[in-house]
Structures are given as C-alpha cells and as structure tokens.
C-alpha positions as CSV (number, residue, x, y, z in Angstrom):
1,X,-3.9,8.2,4.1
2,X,-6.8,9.7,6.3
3,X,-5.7,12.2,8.6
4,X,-7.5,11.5,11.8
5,X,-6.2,13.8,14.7
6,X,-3.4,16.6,14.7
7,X,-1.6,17.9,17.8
8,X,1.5,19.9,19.0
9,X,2.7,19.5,15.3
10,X,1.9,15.6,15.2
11,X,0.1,14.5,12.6
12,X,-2.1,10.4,13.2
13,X,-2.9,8.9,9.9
14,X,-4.7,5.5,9.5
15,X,-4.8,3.7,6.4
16,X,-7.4,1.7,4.5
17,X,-7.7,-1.7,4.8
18,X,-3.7,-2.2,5.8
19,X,-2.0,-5.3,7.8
20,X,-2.7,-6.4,11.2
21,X,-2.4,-5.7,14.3
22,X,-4.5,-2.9,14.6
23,X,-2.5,0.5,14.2
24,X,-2.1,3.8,13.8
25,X,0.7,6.2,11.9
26,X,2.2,9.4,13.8
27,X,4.0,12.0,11.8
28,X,5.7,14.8,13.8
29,X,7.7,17.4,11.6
30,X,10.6,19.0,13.4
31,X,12.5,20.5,10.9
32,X,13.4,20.2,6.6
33,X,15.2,17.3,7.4
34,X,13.9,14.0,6.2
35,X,13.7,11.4,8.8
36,X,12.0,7.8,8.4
37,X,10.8,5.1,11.4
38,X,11.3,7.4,14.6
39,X,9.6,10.2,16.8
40,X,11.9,12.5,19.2
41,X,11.0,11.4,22.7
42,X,8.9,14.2,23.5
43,X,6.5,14.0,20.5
44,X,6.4,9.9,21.2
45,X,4.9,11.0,24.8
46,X,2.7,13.0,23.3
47,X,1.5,10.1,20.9
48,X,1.5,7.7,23.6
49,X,-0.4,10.0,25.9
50,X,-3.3,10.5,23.0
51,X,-3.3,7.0,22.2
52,X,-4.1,6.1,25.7
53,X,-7.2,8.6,26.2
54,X,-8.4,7.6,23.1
55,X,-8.2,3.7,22.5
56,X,-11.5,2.6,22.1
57,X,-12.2,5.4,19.4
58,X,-9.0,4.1,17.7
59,X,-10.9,0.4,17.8
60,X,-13.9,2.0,16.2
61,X,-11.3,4.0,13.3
62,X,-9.5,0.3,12.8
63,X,-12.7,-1.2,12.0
64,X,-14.1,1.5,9.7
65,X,-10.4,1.6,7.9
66,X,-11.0,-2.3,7.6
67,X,-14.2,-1.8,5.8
68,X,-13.5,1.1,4.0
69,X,-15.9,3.1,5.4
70,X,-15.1,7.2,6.2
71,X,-12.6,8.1,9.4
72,X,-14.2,10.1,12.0
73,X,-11.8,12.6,12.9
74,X,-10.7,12.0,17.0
75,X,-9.9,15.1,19.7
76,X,-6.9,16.2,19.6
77,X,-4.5,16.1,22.6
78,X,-5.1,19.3,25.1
C-alpha cells in the first residue's frame, strides 16, 4: 500500500489496481488502541481539506495505481 502524503499524524495510502470509484485510504493514529472504518472529526477535516486542494493530483495517482505504474508522492497539508 503506497504511502502517498503524511500530515498532522495522517497517513493517505492508495492501493494498486483496487475497485472503483476512484479513492483514497486515510490512516490517522491517535493512540495503542486499534480502531477500524472511522477518523475523529478533526483528523476527517483535515483529510477532507487535503483532498480538496489536491483532487486533480489524486486523478493522476488513481490512474497510475490503475496501471500499476509508481505513486508520486502529493504535498502534504500546511
């Protein structure tokens, strides 16, 4: 799972080649605690505000995952 962008403790990930729609994975590590399927509120801003700046460099990662091709790494959230 390529890492492609890490801010504020978040952590985006695209896969290879996985299902449609196009999309991206956010990890966000708070604590030990294991936690599956959710971001705190604050961390999904964060995501949501990174996503937004960036979208059509996520386009450009969604097609290189598709065809297997290397991940460019994307700016980080400032």
């Amino acid at each position: 799972m390529p890492e492609i962008s890490r801010f504020y403790g978040i952590v985006i990930y695209m896969y290879y080649d996985d299902h449609l729609p196009s999309h991206f994975h956010a990890h966000y590590i708070e604590s030990l605690a294991v936690i599956a399927g959710a971001l705190p509120h604050r961390a999904l801003g964060l995501v949501i505000e990174w996503a937004s700046m960036h979208q059509k460099d996520l386009s450009a990662a969604w097609e290189d995952a598709e065809a297997l091709q290397p991940l460019r790494k994307i700016a980080p959230l400032k």
